[in-house]
DRENTORKOL-3810 file (N, C-alpha, C; in nm, 4 decimals):
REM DRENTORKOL-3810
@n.u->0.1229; n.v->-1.4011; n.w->0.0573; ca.u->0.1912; ca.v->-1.3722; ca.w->-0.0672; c.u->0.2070; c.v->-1.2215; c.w->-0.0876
@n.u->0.1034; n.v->-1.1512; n.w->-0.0752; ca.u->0.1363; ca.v->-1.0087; ca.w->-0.0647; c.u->0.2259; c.v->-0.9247; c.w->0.0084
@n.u->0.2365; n.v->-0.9839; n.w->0.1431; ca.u->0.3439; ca.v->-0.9551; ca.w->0.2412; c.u->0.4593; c.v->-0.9452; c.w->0.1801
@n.u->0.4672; n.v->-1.0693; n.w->0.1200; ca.u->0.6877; ca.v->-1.1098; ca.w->0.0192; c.u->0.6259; c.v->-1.0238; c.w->-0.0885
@n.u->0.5446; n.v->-0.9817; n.w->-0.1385; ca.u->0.5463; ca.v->-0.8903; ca.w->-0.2696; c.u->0.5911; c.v->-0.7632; c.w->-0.2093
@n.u->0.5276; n.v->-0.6878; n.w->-0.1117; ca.u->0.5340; ca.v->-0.5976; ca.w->-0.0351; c.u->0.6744; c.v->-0.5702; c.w->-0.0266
@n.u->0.7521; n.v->-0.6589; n.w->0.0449; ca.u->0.8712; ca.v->-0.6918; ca.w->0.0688; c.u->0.9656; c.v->-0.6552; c.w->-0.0419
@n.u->0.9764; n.v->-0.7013; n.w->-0.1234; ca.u->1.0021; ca.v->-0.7160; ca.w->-0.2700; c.u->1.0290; c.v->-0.5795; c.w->-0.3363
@n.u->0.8664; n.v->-0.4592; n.w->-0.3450; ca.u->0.8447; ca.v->-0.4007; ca.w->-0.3875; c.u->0.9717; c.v->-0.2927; c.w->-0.2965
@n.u->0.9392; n.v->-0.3132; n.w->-0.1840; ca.u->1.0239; ca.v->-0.2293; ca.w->-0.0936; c.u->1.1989; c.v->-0.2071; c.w->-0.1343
@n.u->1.1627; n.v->-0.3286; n.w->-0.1547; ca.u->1.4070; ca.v->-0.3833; ca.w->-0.1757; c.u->1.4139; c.v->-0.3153; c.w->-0.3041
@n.u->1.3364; n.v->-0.3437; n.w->-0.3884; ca.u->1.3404; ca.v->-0.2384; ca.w->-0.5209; c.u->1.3675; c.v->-0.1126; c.w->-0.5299
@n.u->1.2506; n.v->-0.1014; n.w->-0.4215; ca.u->1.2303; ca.v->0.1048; ca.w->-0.4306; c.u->1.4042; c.v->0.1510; c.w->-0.3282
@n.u->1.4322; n.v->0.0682; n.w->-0.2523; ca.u->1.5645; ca.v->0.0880; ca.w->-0.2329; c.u->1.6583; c.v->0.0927; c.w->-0.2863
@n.u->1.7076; n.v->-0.0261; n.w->-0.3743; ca.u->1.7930; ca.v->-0.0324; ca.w->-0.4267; c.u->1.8091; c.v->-0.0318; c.w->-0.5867
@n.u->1.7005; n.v->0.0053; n.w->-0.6382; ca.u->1.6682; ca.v->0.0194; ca.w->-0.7912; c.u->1.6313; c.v->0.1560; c.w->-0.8244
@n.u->1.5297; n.v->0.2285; n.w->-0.7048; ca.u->1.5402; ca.v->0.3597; ca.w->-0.7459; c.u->1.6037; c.v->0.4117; c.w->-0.6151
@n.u->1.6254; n.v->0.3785; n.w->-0.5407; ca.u->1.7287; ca.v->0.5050; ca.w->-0.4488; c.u->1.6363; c.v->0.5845; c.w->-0.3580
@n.u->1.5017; n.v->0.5206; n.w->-0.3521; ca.u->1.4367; ca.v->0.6358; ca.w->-0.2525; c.u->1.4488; c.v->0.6640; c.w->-0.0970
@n.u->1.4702; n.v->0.7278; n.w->-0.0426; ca.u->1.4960; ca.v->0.7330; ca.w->0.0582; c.u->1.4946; c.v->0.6524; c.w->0.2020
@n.u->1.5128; n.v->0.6868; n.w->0.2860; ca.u->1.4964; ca.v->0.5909; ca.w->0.3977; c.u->1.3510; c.v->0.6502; c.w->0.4513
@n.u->1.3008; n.v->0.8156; n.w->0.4491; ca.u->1.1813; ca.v->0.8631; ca.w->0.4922; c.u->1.0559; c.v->0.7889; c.w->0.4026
@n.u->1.0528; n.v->0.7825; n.w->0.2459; ca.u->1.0255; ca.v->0.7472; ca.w->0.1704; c.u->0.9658; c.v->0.5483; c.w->0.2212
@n.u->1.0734; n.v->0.5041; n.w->0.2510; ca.u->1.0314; ca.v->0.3893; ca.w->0.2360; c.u->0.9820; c.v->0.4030; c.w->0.4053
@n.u->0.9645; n.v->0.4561; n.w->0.4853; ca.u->0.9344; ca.v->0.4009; ca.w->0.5938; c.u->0.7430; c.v->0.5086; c.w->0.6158
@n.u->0.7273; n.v->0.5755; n.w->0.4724; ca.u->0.5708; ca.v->0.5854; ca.w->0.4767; c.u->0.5178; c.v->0.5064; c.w->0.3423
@n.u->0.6262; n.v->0.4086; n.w->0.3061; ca.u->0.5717; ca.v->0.2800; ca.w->0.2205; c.u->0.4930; c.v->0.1804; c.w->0.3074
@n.u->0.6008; n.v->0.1674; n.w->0.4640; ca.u->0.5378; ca.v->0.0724; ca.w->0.5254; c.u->0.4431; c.v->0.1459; c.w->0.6325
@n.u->0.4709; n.v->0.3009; n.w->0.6524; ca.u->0.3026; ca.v->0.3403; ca.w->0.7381; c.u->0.1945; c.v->0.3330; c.w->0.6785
@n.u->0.1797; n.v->0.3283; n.w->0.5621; ca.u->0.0673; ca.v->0.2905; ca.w->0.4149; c.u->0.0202; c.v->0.1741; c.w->0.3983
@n.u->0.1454; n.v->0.0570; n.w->0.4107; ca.u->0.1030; ca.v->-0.0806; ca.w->0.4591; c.u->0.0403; c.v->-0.1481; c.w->0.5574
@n.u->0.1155; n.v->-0.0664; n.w->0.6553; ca.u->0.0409; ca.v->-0.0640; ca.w->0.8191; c.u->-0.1219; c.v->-0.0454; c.w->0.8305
@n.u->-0.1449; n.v->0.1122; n.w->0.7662; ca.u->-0.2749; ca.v->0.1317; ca.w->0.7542; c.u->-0.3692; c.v->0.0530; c.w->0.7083
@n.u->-0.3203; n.v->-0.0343; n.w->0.5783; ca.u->-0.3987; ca.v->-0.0894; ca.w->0.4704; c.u->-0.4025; c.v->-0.1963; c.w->0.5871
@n.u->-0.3390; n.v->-0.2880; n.w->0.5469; ca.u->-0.3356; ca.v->-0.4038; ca.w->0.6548; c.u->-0.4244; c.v->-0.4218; c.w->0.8225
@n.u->-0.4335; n.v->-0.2838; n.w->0.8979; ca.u->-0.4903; ca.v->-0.3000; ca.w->0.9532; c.u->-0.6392; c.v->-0.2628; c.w->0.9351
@n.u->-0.6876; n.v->-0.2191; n.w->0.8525; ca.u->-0.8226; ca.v->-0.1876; ca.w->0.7502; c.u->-0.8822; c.v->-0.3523; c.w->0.7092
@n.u->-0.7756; n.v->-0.4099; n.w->0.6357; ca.u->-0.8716; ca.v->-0.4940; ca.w->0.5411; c.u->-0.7631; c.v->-0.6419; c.w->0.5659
@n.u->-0.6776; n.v->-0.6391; n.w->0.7147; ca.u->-0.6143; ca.v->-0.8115; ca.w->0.7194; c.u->-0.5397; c.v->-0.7635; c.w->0.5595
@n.u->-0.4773; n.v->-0.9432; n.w->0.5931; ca.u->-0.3903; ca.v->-0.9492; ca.w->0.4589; c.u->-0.4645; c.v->-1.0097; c.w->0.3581
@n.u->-0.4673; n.v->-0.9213; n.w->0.2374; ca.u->-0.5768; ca.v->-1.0449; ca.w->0.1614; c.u->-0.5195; c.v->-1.1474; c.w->0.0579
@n.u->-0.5696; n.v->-1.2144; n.w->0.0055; ca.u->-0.5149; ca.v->-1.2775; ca.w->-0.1190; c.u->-0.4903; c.v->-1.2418; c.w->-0.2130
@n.u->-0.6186; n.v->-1.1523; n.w->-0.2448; ca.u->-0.5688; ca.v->-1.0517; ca.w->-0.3966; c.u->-0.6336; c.v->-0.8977; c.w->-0.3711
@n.u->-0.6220; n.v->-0.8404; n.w->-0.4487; ca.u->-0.6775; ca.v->-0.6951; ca.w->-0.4339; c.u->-0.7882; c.v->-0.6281; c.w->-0.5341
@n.u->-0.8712; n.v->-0.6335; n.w->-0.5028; ca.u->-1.0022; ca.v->-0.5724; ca.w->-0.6091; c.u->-1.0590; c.v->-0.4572; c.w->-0.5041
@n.u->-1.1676; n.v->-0.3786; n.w->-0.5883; ca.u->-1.2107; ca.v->-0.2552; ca.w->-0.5873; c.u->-1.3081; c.v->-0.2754; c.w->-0.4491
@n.u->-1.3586; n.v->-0.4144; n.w->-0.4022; ca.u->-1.4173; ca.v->-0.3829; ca.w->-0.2950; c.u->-1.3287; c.v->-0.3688; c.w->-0.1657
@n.u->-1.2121; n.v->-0.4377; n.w->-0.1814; ca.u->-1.1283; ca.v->-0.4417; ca.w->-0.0573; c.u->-1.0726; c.v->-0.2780; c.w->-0.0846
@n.u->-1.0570; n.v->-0.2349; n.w->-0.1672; ca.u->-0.9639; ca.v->-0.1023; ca.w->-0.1831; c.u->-1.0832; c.v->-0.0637; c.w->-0.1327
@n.u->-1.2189; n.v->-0.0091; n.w->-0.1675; ca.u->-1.3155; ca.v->0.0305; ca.w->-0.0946; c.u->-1.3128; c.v->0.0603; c.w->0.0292
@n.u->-1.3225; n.v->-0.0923; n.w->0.1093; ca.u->-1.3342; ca.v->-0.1401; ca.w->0.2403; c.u->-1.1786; c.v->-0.0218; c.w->0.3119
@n.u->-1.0544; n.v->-0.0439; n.w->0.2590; ca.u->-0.9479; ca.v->0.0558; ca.w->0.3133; c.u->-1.0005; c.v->0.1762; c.w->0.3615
@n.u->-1.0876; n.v->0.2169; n.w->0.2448; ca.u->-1.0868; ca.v->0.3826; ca.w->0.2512; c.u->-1.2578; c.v->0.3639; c.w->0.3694
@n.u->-1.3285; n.v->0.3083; n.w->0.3450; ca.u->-1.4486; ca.v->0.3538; ca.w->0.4492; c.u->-1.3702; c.v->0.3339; c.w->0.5988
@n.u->-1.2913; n.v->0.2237; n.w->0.5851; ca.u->-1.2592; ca.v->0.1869; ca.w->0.7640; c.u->-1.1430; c.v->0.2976; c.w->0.8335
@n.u->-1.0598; n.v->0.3647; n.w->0.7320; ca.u->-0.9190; ca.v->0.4763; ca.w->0.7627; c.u->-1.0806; c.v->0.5707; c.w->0.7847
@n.u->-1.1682; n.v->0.5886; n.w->0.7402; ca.u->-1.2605; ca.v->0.7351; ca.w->0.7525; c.u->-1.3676; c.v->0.6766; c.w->0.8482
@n.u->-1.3822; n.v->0.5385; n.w->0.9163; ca.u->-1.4719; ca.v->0.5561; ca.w->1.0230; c.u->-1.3912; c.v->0.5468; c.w->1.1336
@n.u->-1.2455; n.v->0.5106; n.w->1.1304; ca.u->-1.1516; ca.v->0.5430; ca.w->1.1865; c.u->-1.1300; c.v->0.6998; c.w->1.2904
@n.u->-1.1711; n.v->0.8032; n.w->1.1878; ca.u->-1.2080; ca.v->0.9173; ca.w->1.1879; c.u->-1.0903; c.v->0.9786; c.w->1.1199
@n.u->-0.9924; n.v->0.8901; n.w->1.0374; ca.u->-0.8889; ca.v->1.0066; ca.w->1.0053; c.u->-0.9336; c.v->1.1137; c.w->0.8729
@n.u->-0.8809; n.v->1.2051; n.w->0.8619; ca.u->-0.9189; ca.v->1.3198; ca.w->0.7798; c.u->-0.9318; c.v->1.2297; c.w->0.5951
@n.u->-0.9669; n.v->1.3307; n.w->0.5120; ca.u->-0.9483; ca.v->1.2952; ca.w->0.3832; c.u->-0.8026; c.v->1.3336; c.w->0.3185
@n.u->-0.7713; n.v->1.4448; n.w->0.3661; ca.u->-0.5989; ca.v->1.4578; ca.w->0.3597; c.u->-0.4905; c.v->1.3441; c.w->0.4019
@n.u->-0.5236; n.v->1.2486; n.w->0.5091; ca.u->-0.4773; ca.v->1.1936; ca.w->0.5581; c.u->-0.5032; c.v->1.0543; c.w->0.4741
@n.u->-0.6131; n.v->1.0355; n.w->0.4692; ca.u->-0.6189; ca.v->0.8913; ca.w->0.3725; c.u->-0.5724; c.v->0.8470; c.w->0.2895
@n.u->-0.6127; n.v->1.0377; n.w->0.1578; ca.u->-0.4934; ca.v->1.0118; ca.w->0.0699; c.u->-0.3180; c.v->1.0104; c.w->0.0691
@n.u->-0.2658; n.v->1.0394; n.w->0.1428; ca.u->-0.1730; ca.v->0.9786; ca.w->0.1578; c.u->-0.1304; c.v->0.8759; c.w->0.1835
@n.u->-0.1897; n.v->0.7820; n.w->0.2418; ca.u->-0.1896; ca.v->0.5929; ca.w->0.2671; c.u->-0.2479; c.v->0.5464; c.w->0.1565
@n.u->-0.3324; n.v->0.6395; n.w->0.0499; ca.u->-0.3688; ca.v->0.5748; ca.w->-0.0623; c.u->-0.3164; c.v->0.5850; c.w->-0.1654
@n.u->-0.1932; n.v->0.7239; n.w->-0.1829; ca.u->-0.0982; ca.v->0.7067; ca.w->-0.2418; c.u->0.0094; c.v->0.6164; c.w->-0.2288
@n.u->0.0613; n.v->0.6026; n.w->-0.1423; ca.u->0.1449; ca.v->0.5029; ca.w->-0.0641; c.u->0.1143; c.v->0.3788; c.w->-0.1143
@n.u->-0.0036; n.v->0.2932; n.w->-0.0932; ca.u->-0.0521; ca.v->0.1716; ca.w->-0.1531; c.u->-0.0682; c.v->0.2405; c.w->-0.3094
@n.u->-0.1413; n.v->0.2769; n.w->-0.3570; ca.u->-0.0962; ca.v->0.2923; ca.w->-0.5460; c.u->-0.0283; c.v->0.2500; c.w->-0.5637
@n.u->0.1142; n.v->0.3190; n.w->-0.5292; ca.u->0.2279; ca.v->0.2934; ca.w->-0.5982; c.u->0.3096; c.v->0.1527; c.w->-0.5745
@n.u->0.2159; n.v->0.0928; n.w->-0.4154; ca.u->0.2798; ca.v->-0.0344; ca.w->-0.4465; c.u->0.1832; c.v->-0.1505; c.w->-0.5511
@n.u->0.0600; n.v->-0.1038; n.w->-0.5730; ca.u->-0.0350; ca.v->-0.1475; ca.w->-0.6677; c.u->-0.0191; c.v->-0.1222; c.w->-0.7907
@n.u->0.0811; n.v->0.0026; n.w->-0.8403; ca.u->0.1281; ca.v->0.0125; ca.w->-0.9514; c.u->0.2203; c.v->-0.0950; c.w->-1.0200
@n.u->0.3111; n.v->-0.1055; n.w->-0.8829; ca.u->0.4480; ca.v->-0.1348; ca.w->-0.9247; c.u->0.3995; c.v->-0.3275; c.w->-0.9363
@n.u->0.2657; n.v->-0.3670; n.w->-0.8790; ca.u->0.1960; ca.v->-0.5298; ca.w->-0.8651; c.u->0.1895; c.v->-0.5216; c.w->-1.0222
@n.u->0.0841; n.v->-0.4437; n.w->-1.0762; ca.u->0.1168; ca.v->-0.4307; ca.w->-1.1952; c.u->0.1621; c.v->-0.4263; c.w->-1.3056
@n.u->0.3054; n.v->-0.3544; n.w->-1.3353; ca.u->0.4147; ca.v->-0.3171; ca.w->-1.4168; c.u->0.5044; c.v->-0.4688; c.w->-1.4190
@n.u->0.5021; n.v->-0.5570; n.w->-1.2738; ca.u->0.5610; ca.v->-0.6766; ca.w->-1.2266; c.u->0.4899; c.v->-0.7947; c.w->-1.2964
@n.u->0.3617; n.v->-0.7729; n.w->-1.3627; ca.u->0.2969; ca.v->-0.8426; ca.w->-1.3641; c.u->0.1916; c.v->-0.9602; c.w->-1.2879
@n.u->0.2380; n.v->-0.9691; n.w->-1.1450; ca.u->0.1663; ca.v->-0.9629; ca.w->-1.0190; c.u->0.0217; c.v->-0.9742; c.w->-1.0248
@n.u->-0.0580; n.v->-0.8562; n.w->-1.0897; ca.u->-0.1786; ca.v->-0.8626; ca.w->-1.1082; c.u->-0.1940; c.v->-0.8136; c.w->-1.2434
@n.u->-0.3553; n.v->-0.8306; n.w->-1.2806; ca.u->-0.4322; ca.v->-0.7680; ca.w->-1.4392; c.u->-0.4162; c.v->-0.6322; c.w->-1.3992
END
């Protein structure tokens, strides 16, 4: 289910706000990351967001680097949000 939300969120940020083609293609290196961190899950709470950030940093990637895949997911966790999607 998150995948077609994902999906979703993406066709939006295209065609509702206009963001770029660079833009949406570190929507899905953000997805990539997450996804390969923590599988696809069912829903999203503070331990799986957790679990993202310890496994991108035993990974060994930098803290500069994380946050950017953790901005990336925000904003599609924002937009779960605003959709009503999640609390």
């Amino acid at each position: 289910m998150l995948s077609t939300l994902f999906e979703q969120f993406i066709r939006e940020k295209r065609l509702l706000k206009n963001v770029t083609p660079k833009t949406v293609r570190w929507y899905h290196q953000s997805w990539g990351a997450f996804t390969r961190a923590v599988g696809i899950p069912t829903g999203i709470d503070k331990p799986i967001l957790n679990q993202f950030v310890m496994k991108m940093r035993e990974r060994g990637l930098s803290a500069v680097s994380c946050n950017v895949y953790i901005c990336g997911i925000n904003s599609f966790l924002s937009w779960l949000h605003e959709n009503d999607h999640t609390p």
